[in-house]
C-alpha positions in Angstrom: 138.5 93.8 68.6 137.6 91.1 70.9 134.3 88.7 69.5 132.2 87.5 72.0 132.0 84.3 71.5 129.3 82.4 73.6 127.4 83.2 76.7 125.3 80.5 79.0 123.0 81.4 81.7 122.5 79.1 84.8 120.1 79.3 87.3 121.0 77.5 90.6 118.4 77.7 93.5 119.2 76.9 97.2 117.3 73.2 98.0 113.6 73.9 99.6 111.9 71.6 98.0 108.6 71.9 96.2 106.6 75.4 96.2 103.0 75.1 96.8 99.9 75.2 99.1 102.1 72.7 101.3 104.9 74.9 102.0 105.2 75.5 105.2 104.1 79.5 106.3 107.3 81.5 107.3 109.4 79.1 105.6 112.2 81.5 103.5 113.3 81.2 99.8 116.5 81.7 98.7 117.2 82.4 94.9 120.7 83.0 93.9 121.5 83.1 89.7 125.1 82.4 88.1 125.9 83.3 85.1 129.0 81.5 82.7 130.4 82.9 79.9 133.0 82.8 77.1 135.1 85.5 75.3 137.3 84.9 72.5 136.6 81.6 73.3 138.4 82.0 76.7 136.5 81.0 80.0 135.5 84.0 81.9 135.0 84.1 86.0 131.1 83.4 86.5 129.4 86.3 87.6 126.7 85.6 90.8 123.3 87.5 91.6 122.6 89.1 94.8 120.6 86.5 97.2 116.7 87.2 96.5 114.9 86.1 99.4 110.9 86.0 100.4 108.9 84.0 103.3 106.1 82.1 102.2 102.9 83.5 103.4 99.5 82.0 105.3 97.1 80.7 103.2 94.3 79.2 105.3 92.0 76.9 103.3 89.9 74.1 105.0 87.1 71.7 104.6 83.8 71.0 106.7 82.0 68.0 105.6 78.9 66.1 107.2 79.9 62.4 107.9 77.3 60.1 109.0 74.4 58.8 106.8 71.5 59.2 105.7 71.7 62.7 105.1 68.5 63.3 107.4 68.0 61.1 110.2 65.3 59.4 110.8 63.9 60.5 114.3 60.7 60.7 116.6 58.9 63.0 118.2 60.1 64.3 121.9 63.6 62.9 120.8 66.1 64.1 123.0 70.3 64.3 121.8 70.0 63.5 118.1 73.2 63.5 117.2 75.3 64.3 113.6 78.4 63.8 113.0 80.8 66.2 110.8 84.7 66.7 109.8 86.9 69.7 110.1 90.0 69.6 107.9 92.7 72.2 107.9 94.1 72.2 104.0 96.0 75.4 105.1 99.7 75.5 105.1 99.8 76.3 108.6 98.5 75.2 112.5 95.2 77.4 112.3 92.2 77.7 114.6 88.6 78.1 114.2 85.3 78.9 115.9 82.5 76.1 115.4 78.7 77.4 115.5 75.6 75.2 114.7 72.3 77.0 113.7 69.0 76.1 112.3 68.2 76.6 108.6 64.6 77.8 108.4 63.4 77.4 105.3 66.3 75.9 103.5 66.3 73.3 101.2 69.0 70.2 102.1 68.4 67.5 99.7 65.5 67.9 98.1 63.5 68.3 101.8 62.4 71.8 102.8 62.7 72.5 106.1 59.3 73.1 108.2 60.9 73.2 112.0 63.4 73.7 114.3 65.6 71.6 116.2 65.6 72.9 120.1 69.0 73.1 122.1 71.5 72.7 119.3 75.2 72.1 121.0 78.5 71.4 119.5 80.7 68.9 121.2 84.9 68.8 119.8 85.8 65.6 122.2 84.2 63.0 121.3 80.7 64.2 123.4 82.5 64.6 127.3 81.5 68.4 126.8 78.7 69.8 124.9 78.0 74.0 124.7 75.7 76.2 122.3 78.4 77.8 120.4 80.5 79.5 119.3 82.9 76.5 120.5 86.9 77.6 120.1 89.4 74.7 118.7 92.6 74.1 119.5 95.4 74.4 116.8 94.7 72.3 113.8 97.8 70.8 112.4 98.9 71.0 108.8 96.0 68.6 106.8 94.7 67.7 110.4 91.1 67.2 111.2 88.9 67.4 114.0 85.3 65.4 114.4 82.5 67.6 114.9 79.5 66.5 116.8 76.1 68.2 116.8 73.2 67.5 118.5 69.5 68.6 119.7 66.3 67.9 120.3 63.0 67.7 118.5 59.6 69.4 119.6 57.1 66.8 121.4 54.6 69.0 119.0 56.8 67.3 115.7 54.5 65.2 113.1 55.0 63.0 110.8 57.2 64.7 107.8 58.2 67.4 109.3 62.2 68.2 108.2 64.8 69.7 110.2 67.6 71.3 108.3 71.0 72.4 110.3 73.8 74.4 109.2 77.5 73.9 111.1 79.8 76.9 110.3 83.6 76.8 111.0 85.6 80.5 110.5 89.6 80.7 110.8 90.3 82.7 113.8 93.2 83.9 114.6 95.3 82.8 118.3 93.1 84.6 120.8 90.3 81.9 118.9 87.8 84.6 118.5 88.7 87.2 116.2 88.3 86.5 112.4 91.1 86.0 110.1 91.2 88.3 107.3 93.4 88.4 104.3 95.9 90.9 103.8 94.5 93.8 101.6 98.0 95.6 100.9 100.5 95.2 98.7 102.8 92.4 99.1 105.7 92.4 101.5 108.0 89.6 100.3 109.8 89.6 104.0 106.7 89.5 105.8 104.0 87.0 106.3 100.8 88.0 104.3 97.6 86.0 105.3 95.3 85.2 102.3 92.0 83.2 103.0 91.6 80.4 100.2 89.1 78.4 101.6 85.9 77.0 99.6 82.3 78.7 99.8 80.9 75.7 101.9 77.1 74.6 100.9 75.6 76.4 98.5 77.3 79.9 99.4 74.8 80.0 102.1 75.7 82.6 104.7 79.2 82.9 103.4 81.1 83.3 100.3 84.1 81.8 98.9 87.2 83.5 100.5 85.5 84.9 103.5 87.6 82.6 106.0 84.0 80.5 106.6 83.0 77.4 105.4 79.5 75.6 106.2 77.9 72.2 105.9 74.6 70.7 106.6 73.2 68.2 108.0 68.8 67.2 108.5 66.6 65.5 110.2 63.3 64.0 109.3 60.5 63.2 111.5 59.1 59.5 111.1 56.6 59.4 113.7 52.9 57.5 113.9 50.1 60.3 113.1 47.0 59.1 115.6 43.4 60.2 115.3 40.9 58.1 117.7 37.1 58.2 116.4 34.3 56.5 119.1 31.4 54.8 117.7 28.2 53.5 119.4 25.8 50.9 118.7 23.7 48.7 119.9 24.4 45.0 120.6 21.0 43.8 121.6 17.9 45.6 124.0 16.5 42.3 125.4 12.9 43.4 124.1 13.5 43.7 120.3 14.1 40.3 118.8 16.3 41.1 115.4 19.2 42.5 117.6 20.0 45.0 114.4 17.1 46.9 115.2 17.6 47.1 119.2 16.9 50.2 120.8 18.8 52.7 123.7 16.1 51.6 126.2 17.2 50.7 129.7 19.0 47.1 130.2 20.4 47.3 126.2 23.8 45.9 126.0 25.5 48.8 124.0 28.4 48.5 122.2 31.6 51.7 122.2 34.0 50.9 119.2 37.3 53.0 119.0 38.3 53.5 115.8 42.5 54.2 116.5 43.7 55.6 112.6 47.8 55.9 112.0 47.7 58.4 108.8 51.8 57.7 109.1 52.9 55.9 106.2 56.0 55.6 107.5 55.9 54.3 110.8 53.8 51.9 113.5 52.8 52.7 116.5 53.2 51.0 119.8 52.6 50.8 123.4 49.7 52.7 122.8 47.3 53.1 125.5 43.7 54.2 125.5 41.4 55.6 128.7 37.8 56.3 128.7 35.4 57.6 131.5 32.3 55.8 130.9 29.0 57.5 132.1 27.9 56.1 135.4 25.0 55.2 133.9 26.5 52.5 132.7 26.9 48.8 134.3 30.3 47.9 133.6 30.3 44.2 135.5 31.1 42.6 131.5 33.2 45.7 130.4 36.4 44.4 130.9 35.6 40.8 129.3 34.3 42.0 126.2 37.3 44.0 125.2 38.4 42.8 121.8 41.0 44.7 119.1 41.5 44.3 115.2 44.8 45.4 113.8 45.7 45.9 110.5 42.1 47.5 109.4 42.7 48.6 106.1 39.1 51.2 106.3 37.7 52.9 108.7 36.0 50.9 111.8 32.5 50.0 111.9 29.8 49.9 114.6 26.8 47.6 113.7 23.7 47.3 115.9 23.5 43.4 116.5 26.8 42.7 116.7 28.9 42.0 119.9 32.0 43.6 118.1 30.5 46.1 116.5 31.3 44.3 113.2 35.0 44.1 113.3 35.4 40.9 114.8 39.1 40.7 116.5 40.8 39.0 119.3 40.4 39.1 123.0 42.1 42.0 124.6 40.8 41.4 128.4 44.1 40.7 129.9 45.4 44.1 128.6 42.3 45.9 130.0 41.7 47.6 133.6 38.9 49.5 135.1 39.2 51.3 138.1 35.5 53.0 138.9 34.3 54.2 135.8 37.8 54.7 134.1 39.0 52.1 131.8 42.0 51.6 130.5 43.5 49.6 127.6 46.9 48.8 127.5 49.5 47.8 125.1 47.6 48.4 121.4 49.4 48.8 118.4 48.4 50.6 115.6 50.7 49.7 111.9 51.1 52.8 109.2 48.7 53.5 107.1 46.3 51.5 108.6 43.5 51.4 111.6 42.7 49.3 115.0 39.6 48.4 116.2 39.0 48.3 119.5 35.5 47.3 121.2 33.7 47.1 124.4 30.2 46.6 125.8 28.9 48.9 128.5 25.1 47.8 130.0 22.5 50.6 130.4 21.1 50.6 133.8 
């Protein structure tokens, strides 16, 4: 009776390398087994496996990140082409496209700041901003771990005020070659001699709008509005009647010097405002010939502006503005004020009752 002695198994694979999410899609893996063995203590022929062979399949994973800082950009009213700046990577193990659309978030919270309007005529540009379109925009192949810079940009209402946030979302989906019809992964069973296609990518900010494994993948980007937030307030008083001798009791009478002070408040307290200009229509029953030469503006008021019978400023005091004012009939215009946040300018004329 022969006594089996010994056996030793040995595995030998066919050289491919690591196995992993780098592997390339399609590539095929060939397993072969041998097996040694003994009897009686005599060598036996080694006995080889049948070939077992698969093809790696697709798995499409990628990353879409928002790139330039601050988070939310600092922008003005009326601005036109505000511009953010985001990253497509392709972590799949394949060249893979993808549609790009940009939307607003209305509503949503990006970073602690809700947002309270809309950016108007969002576009997507893929090449470096030489074309720009409203989406959905089609990419070219993506190569294996490359990326592609994403640029968005809009503009902000003329109506914007100070505060006001602007949250956007940019969505990428895999697509298959005809760059508009959504990859899906393969629901059946798997087919170890065909490519399956399985959709590994993350669920993008916040699982907004899509889900992990959905074959979409969203950032976000904001804006914030820093703009100056004006109110103007006129005052009146009188500067003197040439009948009543304590000026702080002068009356409206005909030949009183009056006194128009415009009280120019920036509630901002983020932002200044300049090249501000002011116009005014005075009554034509006004004498304007000392108007223009009177003009005088206080910045930096910390409270609200005053208008005190008997004074020729009103109160405020403040420096000559003349060479920054022009009248033109009865229209008057006054050029070139600045108002700082948080804060008021006084500006005063005298007008002479006829």
């Amino acid at each position: 009776m022969k006594k089996i002695l010994s056996i030793a198994t040995i595995l030998a694979l066919s050289s491919i390398g690591a196995m992993g999410a780098g592997t390339a899609v399609n590539t095929e893996i060939t397993n072969k087994a041998i097996l040694s063995f003994s009897v009686g203590g005599v060598k036996q022929s080694d006995v080889t496996s049948n070939e077992d062979k698969f093809v790696v399949d697709k798995k499409i994973d990628f990353l879409l990140t928002h790139d330039d800082n601050p988070k939310h950009l600092l922008v003005v009213a009326n601005k036109e082409d505000a511009e953010r700046s985001f990253t497509l990577t392709n972590e799949s193990n394949s060249v893979q496209k993808y549609s790009i659309s940009v939307s607003n978030l209305s509503g949503e919270t990006y970073d602690s700041k809700t947002d309270s309007a809309d950016m108007q005529n969002l576009e997507i540009s893929i090449d470096g901003g030489a074309n720009w379109s409203s989406g959905p925009v089609a990419t070219d192949s993506i190569a294996v771990d490359g990326t592609l810079t994403v640029l968005v940009r809009g503009d902000v209402l003329d109506s914007a005020t100070d505060g006001d946030v602007m949250n956007i979302q940019l969505e990428a989906m895999a697509v298959k070659d005809d760059g508009t019809t959504a990859e899906v992964s393969t629901t059946t069973a798997d087919d170890k001699n065909a490519v399956d296609t399985v959709l590994a990518e993350g669920a993008g900010v916040s699982d907004y709008a899509n889900t992990q494994f959905d074959g979409k993948y969203s950032a976000w980007a904001g804006y914030l509005v820093n703009t100056a937030n004006l109110s103007l307030t006129k005052l009146s008083c009188v500067y003197s009647d040439e009948v009543t001798s304590d000026s702080t009791k002068a009356k409206r009478i005909p030949g009183a010097t009056l006194v128009y002070v415009f009280d120019l408040d920036n509630a901002s307290t983020t932002t200044d405002a300049i090249d501000v200009n002011l116009t005014d229509t005075l009554d034509s029953s006004y004498d304007l010939t000392n108007t223009v030469a009177s003009a005088k503006a206080k910045t930096d008021v910390t409270s609200a502006c005053s208008c005190n019978n008997g004074s020729a400023d009103g109160g405020n005091g403040g420096s000559d503005i003349s060479g920054n004012a022009t009248l033109s009939g009865q229209d008057l215009t006054l050029s070139n004020l600045s108002v700082a946040k948080d804060s008021h300018t006084c500006v005063s004329i005298q007008v002479k009752l006829k």
